[in-house]
N, C-alpha and C positions, 0 to 999 in steps of 0.2 A: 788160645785157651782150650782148643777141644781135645791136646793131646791131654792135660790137665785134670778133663773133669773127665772121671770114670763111670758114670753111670749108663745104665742100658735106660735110654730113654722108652722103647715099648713097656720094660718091665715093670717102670715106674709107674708107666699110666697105668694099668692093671690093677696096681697095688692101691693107688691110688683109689681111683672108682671103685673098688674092694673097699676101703676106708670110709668114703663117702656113705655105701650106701650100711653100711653095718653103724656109723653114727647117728642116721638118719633111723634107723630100724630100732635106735636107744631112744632118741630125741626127738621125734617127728614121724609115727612111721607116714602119716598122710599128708604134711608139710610139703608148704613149695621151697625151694630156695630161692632166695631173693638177693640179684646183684646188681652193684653197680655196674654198667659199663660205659668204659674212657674211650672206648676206641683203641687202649694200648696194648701191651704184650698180655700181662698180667689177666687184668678181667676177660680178655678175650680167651687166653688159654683155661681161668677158672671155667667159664661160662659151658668150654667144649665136654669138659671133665665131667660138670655137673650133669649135664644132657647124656653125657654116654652112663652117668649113672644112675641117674635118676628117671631119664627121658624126657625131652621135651615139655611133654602138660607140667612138667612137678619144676621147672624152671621160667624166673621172671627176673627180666631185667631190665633196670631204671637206669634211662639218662638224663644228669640232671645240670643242665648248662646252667654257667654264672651268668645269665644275660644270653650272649651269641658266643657259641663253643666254634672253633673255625674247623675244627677236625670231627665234628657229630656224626658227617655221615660214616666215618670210621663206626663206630657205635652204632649205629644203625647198619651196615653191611653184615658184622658177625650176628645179630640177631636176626636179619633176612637167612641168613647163612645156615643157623642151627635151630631156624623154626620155630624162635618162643615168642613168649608173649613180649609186650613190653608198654612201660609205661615211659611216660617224658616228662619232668617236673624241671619246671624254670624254675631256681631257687633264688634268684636275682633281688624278686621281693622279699624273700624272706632273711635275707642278708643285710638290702638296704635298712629293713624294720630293725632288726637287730644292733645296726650300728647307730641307726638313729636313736631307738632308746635308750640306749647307754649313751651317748653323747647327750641327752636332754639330762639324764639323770648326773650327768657331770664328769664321766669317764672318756681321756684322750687314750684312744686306743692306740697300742704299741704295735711296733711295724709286723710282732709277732704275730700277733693276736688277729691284725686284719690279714696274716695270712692264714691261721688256722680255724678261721668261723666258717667260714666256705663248707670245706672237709666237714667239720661236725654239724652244719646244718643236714650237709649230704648224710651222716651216718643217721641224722632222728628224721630225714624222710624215707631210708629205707627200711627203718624201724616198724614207722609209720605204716607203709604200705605192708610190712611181711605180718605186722598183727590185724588188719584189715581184710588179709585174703580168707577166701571162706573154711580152709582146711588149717591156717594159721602158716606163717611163714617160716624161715631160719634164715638169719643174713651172712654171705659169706664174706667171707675176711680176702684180703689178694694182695696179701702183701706177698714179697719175699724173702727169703732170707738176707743178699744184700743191701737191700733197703732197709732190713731191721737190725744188722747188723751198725749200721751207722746213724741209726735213728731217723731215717727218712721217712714218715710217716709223722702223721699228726695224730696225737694220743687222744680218745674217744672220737676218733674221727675216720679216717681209713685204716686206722690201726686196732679199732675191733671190728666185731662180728659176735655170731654165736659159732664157726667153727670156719678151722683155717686148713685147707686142703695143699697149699704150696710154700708155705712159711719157711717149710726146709730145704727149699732146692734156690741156689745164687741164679744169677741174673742168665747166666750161660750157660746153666742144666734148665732153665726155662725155656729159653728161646729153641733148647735141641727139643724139651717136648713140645712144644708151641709145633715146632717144622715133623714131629714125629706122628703129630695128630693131623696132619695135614691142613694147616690153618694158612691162609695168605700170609704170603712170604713178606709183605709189606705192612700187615700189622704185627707180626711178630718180629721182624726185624726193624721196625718203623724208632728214629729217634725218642727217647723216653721222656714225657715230659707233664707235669701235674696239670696242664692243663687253666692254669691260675694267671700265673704272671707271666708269659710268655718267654722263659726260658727253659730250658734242658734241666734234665735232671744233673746232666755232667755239670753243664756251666754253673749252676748250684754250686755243687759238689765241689767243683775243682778239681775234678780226677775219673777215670772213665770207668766206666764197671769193669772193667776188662780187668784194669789195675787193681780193681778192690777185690775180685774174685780169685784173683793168683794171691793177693796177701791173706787172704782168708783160707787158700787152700794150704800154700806155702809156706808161709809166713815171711816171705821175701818183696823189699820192693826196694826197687833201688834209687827212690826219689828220696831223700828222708825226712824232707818239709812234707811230700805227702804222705809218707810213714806216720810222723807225730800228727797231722791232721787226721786218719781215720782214726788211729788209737784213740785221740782227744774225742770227737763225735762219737764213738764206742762207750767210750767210759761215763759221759754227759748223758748217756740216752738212755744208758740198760734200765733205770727205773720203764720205760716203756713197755717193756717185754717180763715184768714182773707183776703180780699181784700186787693189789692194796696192802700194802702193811696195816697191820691190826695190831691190838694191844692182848694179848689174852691174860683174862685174868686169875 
């Protein structure tokens, strides 16, 4: 892949923290940022970005296990690491609460649904916590662009924010700035996984980022069951990645 992706990973992070703090000087100039973190590539690389541009005091991160997370001290290493604050919120009750009152009220939740409550309780406790801090918060988004490319993300769930600093670099312009920022080579290369159901983002997926990142750059793949598989997941998902449609009148 890395003959592939052309970008200068120093210049990016530059650009990048450039971005951060000039949004931040719009939208917050005394705001903390407020993130998840999984322990994975993603939030760990947001988190580094944030701190080199914001600094440390103006960065807070929330780990928010379903019960017992088996990779938390993942999540806890890069925040020992880059010196911020952080909070820990078990959201286990607040999942269980949730599925129960909709079951009392008569609703058998779909396989969907109990996978994407998880995610969106996560997104209204980091809400929670960024309008609580005394300067007022801004929560970041971590996704990426392959992820949102094939709708991998759970919509109001890890798939907002109030602002997305890496939404346009694929899985393997990440991981070069991940290793360009000098981050353990074991969280940024670590298998990708939500953290939910105990499997991979691949085995999900059915296909490896590797392969999605060449057809996205290329447009070549030479499986064609997985060709029509991301196209399919592409086409189902873009409502994600757009605005509410409105009526104007």
């Amino acid at each position: 892949m890395e003959n592939l992706v052309k970008i200068d990973p120093n210049e990016q992070i530059e650009k990048i923290t450039k971005w951060i703090c000039e949004w931040f000087d719009k939208n917050g100039k005394t705001a903390s940022a407020v993130i998840g973190l999984s322990g994975g590539k993603d939030s760990t690389i947001v988190a580094a970005l944030l701190v080199k541009a914001l600094g440390k005091d103006r960065v807070v991160g929330v780990m928010m296990p379903n019960g017992e997370q088996k990779d938390i001290a993942d999540s806890r290493k890069i925040a020992e690491l880059l010196d911020i604050k952080t909070y820990t919120v078990n959201i286990a009750p607040a999942v269980d609460g949730e599925k129960k009152a909709l079951e009392e009220a008569g609703i058998t939740l779909s396989n969907d649904a109990n996978i994407n409550t998880p995610p969106r309780i996560r997104m209204t406790t980091l809400y929670a916590i960024a309008q609580s801090l005394p300067n007022g918060g801004r929560v970041a988004n971590t996704c990426n662009k392959s992820e949102d490319y094939v709708g991998y993300s759970t919509k109001y769930g890890d798939a907002a924010g109030d602002f997305s600093p890496c939404s346009d670099f694929l899985v393997s312009e990440m991981r070069m700035i991940g290793d360009a920022l000098g981050l353990p080579k074991e969280l940024i290369h670590k298998t990708p996984s939500d953290g939910l159901c105990g499997l991979s983002d691949e085995d999900k997926l059915g296909f490896t980022y590797d392969t999605l990142d060449k057809y996205i750059i290329t447009g070549v793949c030479e499986d064609d069951a997985v060709r029509e598989k991301i196209d399919r997941l592409h086409n189902i998902n873009l409502h994600k990645l757009k605005t509410i449609p409105m009526y104007k009148k």
